[in-house]
C-alpha positions as CSV (number, residue, x, y, z in Angstrom):
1,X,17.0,-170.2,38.9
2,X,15.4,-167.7,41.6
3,X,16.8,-168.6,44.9
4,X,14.2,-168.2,47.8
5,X,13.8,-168.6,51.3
6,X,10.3,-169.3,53.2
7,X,10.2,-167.3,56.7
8,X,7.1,-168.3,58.5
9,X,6.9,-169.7,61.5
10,X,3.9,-171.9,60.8
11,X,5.3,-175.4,59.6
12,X,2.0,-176.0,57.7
13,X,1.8,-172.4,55.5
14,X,6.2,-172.7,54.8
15,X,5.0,-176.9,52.8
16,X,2.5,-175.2,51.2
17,X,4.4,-172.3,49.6
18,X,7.6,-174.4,49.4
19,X,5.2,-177.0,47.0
20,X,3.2,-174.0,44.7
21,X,7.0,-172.6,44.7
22,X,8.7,-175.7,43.7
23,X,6.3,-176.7,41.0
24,X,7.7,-173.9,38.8
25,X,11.1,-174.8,37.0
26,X,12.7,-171.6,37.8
27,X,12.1,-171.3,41.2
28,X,14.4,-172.9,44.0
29,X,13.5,-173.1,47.6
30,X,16.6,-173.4,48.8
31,X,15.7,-173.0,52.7
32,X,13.1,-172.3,55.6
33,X,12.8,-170.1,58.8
34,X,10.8,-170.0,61.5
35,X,11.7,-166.7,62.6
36,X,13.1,-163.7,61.4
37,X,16.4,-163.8,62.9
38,X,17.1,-167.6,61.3
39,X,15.8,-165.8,58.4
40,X,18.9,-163.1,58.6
41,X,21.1,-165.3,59.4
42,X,20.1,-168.3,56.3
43,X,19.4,-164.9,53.4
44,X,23.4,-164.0,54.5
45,X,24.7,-167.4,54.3
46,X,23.2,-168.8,51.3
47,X,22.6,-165.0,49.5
48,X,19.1,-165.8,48.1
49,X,17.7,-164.0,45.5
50,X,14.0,-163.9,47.4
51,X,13.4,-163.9,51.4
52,X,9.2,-164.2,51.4
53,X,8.9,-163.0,55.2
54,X,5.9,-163.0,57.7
55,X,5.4,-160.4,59.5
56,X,4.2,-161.6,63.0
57,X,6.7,-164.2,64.2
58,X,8.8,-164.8,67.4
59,X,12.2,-163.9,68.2
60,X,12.5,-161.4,65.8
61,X,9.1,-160.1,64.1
62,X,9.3,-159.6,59.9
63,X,9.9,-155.4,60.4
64,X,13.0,-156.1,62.3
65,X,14.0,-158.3,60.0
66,X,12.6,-156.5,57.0
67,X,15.5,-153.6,58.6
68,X,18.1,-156.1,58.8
69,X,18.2,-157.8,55.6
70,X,18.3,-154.7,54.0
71,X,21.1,-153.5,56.1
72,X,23.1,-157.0,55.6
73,X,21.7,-158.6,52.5
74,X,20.6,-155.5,50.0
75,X,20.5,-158.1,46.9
76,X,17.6,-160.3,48.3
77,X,14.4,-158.8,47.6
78,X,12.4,-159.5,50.2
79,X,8.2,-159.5,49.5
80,X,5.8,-159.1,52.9
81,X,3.8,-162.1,53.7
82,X,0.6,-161.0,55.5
83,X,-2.8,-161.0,56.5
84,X,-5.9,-158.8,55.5
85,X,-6.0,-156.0,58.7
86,X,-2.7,-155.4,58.5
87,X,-2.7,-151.9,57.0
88,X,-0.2,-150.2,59.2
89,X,2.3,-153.0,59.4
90,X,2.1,-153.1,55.6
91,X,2.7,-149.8,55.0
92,X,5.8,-149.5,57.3
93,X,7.6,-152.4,55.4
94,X,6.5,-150.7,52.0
95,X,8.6,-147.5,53.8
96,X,11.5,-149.8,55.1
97,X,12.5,-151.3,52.0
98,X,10.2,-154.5,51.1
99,X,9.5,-155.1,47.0
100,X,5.9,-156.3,48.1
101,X,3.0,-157.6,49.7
102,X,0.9,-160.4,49.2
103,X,-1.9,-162.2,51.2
104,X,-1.0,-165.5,52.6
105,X,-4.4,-166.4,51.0
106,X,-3.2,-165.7,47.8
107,X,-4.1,-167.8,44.6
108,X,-0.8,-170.1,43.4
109,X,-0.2,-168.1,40.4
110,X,-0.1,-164.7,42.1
111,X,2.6,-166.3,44.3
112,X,4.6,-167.2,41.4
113,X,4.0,-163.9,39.9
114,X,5.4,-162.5,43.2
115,X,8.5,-164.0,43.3
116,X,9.4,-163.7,39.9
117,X,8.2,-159.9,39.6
118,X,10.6,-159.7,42.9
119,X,13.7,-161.0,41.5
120,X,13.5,-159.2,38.4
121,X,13.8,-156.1,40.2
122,X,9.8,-155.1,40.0
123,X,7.1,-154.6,42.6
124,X,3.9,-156.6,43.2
125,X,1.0,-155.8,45.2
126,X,-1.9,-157.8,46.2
127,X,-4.6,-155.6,44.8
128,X,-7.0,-156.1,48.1
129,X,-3.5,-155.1,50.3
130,X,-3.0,-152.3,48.0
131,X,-6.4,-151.0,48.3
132,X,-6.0,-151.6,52.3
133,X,-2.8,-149.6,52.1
134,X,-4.0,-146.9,49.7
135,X,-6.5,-146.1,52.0
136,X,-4.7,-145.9,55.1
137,X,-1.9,-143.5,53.0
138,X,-5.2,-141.4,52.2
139,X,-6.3,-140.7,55.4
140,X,-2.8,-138.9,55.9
141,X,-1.9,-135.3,56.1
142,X,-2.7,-135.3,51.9
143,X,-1.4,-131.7,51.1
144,X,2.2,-132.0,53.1
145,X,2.9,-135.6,51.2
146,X,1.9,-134.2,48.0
147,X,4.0,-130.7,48.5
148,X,7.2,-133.7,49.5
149,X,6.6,-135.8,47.1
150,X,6.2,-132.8,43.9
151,X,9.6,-131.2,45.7
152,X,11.6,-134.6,45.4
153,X,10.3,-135.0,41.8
154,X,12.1,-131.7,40.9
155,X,15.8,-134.2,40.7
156,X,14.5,-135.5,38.1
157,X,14.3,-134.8,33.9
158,X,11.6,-135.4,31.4
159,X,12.2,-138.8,30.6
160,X,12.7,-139.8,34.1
161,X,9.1,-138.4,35.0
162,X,7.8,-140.4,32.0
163,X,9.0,-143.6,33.4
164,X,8.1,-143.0,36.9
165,X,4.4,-142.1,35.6
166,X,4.3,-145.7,34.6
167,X,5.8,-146.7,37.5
168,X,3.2,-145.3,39.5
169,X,0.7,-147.0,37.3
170,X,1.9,-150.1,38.4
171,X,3.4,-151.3,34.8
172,X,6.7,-153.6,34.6
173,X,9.7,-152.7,32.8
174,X,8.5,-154.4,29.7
175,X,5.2,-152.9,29.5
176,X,6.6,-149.5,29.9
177,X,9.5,-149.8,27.2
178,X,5.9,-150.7,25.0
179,X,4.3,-147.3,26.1
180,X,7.4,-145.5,25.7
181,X,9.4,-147.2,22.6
182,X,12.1,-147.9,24.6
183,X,14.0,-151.6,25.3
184,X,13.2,-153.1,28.3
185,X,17.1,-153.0,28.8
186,X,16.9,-149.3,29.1
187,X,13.6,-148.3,31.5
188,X,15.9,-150.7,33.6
189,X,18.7,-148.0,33.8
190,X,16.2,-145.2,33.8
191,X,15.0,-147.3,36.5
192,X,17.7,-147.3,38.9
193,X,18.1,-144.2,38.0
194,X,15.2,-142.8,39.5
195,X,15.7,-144.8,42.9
196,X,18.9,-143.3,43.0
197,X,17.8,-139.7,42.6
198,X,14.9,-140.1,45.1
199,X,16.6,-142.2,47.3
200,X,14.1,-144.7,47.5
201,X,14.9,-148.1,48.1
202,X,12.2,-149.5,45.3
203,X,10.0,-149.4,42.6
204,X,7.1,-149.7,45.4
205,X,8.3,-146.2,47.4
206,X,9.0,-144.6,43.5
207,X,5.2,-145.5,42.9
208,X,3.7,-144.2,46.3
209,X,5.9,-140.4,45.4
210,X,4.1,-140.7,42.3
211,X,0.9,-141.2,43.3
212,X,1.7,-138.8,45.9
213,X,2.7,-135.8,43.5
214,X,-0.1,-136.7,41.2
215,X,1.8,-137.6,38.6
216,X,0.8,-138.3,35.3
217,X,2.3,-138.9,31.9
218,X,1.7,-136.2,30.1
219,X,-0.4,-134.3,32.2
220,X,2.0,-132.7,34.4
C-alpha cells in the first residue's frame, strides 16, 4: 500500500482527493493537514510514503515545508499541489527537491498516476505545468545553464547518458529498460546512480540538466 498524506488547507479540496485517492486499492490516505507545518510534523510521525502539498497555506507555506520534509523525512516523496499561474513557485519546488507537480484541477486518473509514479521513485508533471515551467526556465540566461548543465554531465559514462536521455524525455523506468534492453531492476540502479553523481535530488532536476545540456540519445 502507498501511504499518503493530504496537505491542503481547504477542507473541501483534502475529501475530494482523499475520495479519488481511496477508490484505488493500493492507495492509503492515512492522514490530513491543514498547513505545512502539521504536514512536517504528521509525514515524521507516521513516515508516509507520499505528502501531496499545497503550496499557498498558513503557518508554514508548501516551499517551507517542501525544505523541511526533505531535510527530516527524505523517503516521502512529496508531489506540488498547485494552481495554473504559478510558474515561479513551481519551479523553485522542482529546484528544492519535489517529485512533481500537478494542477488541483487535475482529471482523477492523472491523480492516481501521480501518486503512484511518486512512490515508485519516478517523476510526473502536469503537461500544462510543465509547459508553464518550461517556459519560464526558457526565458533564463540559456547559454550559462546549458554551459552548467553539459559541465555536470561530464561525471557521468556512456550508459549513464543513455538513461538520462530518456530521463529527460520524460519515460519511466520501464519504458526505458524497453528502449534500452535493460530490466527495469537495473535503469533503477543506473538511476540512483545518476542523482548521485549530479547531486540532484530527483528524476525531475536529472531531466531539467538534460534538457538543459541538450541531451540526446545518440546524438551527443
Amino acid at each position: 500500500m502507498i501511504r499518503v498524506l493530504v496537505t491542503d488547507d481547504e477542507p473541501l479540496i483534502r475529501a475530494g482527493i482523499r475520495m479519488i485517492l481511496s477508490s484505488a486499492e493500493d492507495i492509503d490516505v492515512v492522514a490530513e493537514a491543514a498547513d505545512g507545518r502539521e504536514a512536517v510534523g504528521l509525514a515524521r510521525e507516521l513516515m508516509v510514503d507520499v505528502v501531496l502539498l499545497d503550496l499557498q497555506m498558513p503557518v508554514m507555506d508548501g516551499l517551507t515545508a517542501l525544505a523541511e520534509l526533505r531535510r527530516t523525512v527524505p523517503s516521502a516523496q512529496v508531489l506540488i499541489l498547485t494552481t495554473f499561474g504559478e510558474q515561479e513557485n513551481v519551479l523553485r519546488a522542482l529546484t528544492g527537491g519535489s517529485a512533481g507537480f500537478l494542477l488541483k484541477d487535475s482529471a482523477p486518473p492523472d491523480l492516481l498516476r501521480a501518486v503512484r509514479a511518486a512512490a515508485a521513485g519516478e517523476a510526473y508533471l502536469s503537461p500544462v505545468t510543465t509547459r508553464q515551467v518550461v517556459d519560464l526556465v526558457a526565458s533564463g540566461d540559456v547559454a550559462h545553464r546549458a554551459g552548467e548543465a553539459r559541465r555536470r554531465l561530464e561525471r557521468l559514462s556512456e550508459r549513464e547518458l543513455d538513461v538520462l536521455a530518456l530521463l529527460g524525455e520524460g519515460l519511466s523506468n520501464a519504458d526505458a529498460g524497453r528502449r534500452l534492453h535493460m530490466s527495469e531492476g537495473t535503469i533503477k540502479t543506473y538511476v540512483s546512480r545518476i542523482l548521485s553523481k549530479l547531486d540532484c535530488e530527483n528524476r525531475v532536476q536529472a531531466a531539467l540538466l538534460a534538457r538543459d545540456a541538450g541531451l540526446r540519445r545518440n546524438a551527443r
